[in-house]
C-alpha positions in Angstrom: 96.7 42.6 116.4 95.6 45.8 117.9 96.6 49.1 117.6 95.4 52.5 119.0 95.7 55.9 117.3 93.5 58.8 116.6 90.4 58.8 114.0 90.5 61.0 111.2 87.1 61.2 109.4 86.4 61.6 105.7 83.3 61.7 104.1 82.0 59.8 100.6 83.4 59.4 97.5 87.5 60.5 98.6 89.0 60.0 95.7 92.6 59.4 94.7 93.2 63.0 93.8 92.3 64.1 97.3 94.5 61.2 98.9 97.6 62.2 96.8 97.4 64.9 93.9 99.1 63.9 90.5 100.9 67.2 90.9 103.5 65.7 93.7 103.4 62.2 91.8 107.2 63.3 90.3 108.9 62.5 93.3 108.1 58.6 94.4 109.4 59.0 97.6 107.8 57.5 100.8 108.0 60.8 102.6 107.9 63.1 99.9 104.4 61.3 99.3 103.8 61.5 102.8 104.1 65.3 103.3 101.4 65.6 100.7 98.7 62.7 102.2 95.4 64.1 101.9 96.3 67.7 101.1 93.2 68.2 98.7 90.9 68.0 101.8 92.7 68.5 104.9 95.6 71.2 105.3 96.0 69.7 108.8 96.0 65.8 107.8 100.0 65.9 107.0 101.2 67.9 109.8 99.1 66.2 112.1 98.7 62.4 111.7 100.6 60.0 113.8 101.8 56.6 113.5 98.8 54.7 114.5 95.9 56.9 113.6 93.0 55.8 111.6 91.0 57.1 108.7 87.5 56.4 108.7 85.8 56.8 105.9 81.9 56.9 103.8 81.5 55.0 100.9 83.7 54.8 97.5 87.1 55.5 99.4 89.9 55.9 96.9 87.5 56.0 93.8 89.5 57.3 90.6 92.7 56.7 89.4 94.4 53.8 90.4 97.5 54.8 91.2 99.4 53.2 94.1 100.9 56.5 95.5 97.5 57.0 97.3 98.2 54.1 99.4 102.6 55.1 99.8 101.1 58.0 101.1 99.3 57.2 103.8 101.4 54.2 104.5 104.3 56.9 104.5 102.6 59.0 107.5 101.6 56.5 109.7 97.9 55.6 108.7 97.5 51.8 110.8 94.3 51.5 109.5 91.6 52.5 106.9 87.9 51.9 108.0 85.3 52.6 105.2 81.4 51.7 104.2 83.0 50.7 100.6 86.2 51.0 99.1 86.8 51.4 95.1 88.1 47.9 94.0 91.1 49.4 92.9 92.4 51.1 95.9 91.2 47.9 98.0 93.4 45.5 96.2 96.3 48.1 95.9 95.9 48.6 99.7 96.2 45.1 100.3 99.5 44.5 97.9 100.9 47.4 99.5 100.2 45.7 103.5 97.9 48.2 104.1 95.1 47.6 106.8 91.6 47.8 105.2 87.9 46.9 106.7 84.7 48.1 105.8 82.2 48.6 108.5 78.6 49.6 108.0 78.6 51.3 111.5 82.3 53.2 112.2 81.0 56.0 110.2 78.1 56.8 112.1 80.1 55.5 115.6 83.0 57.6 115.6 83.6 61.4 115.4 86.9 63.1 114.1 89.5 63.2 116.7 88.5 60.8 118.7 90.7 58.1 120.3 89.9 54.6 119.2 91.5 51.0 119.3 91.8 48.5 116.2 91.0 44.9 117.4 91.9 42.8 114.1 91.2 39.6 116.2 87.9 40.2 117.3 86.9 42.2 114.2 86.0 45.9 116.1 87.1 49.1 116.9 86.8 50.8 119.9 86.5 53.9 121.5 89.4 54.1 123.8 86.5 55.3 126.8 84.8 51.8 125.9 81.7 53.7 125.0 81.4 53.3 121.1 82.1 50.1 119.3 82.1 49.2 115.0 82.2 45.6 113.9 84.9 45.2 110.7 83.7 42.9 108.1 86.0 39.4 108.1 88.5 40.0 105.7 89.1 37.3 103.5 92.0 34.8 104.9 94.1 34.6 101.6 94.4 38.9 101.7 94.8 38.9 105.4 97.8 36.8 104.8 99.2 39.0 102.5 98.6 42.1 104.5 99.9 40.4 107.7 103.0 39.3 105.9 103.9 43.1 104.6 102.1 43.6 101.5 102.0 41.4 98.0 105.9 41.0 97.2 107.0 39.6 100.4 104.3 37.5 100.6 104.9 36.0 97.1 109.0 35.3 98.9 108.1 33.9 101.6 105.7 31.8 99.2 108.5 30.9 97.3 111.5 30.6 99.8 112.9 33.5 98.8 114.8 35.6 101.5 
C-alpha cells in the first residue's frame, strides 16, 4: 500500500491531552473529534490537515491517558499514517484496534522536516520524500497487527474471523 500526503512534525513526549483535550471528549463524534485533533499544540493542525497527510513524531507518542478519542481524532481528519521513534503502548495498541497506520522509525524524525511532501511505502517498509531525496526505513510491523489494521481496525477483523458479515 502506498499513500502520499503531507508531514506534520511533532516533537517528544505528545501526549493524549495535546492529540484530543478531555474538554471536547463530550461529544464522541468522528468530526466533532476531528475539528479538535491536536489543538493543544497546533492551532493550524485542524484546519489544515488533509486526507493522506502524516504525523511524524519523537519518542513516547500518545503517552497519558488511554483514551481512544486520540486515535477517532486523527482518524477523523484524514491522518494515513503515524510515524514515531516510540509510541506509549497504550495508544499503539488502541491505534491498531482502531485501523490506524502505525510505524516507528529511528530515522523519519531526523529525515523529514514539517511540510514536506512524502510517500508511505507499507510494502517495502519506507517513506519517501516525494523529490526522492530523503528516505526512513519503518520497523516490520508484526503480521498478526498488520492484519488487523489492514482489515479496518480490531472489530471487523474479529468478523471476518468469525464469518460474520
Amino acid at each position: 500500500m502506498t499513500c502520499e500526503g503531507r508531514v506534520w512534525k511533532f516533537g517528544d513526549d505528545i501526549n493524549t491531552d495535546l492529540i484530543i483535550s478531555g474538554r471536547y471528549l463530550d461529544n464522541y463524534d468522528e468530526s466533532h473529534l476531528a475539528s479538535h485533533a491536536m489543538e493543544g499544540i497546533s492551532t493550524e493542525f485542524a484546519k489544515r490537515v488533509k486526507e493522506g497527510d502524516i504525523i511524524i513524531a519523537g519518542r513516547n507518542f500518545g503517552c497519558g491517558s488511554s483514551r481512544e478519542q486520540a486515535v477517532v481524532s486523527l482518524k477523523g481528519c484524514g491522518v494515513q499514517a503515524i510515524i514515531a521513534v516510540s509510541f506509549a503502548r497504550i495508544f499503539y495498541r488502541n491505534a491498531v484496534n482502531l485501523g490506524m497506520q502505525v510505524y516507528e522509525s529511528t530515522d523519519a524524525y531526523e529525515a523529514f522536516n514539517d511540510g514536506d511532501k512524502a510517500s508511505l511505502d507499507t510494502s517495502e517498509g519506507c517513506l519517501r520524500a516525494s523529490s526522492g531525496a530523503t528516505e526512513a526505513s519503518l520497523k516490520e510491523v508484526p503480521p498478526h497487527l498488520k492484519a488487523i489494521v489492514d482489515s479496518g481496525g480490531l472489530m471487523p477483523y474479529t468478523k471476518f474471523k468469525l464469518g460474520i458479515r
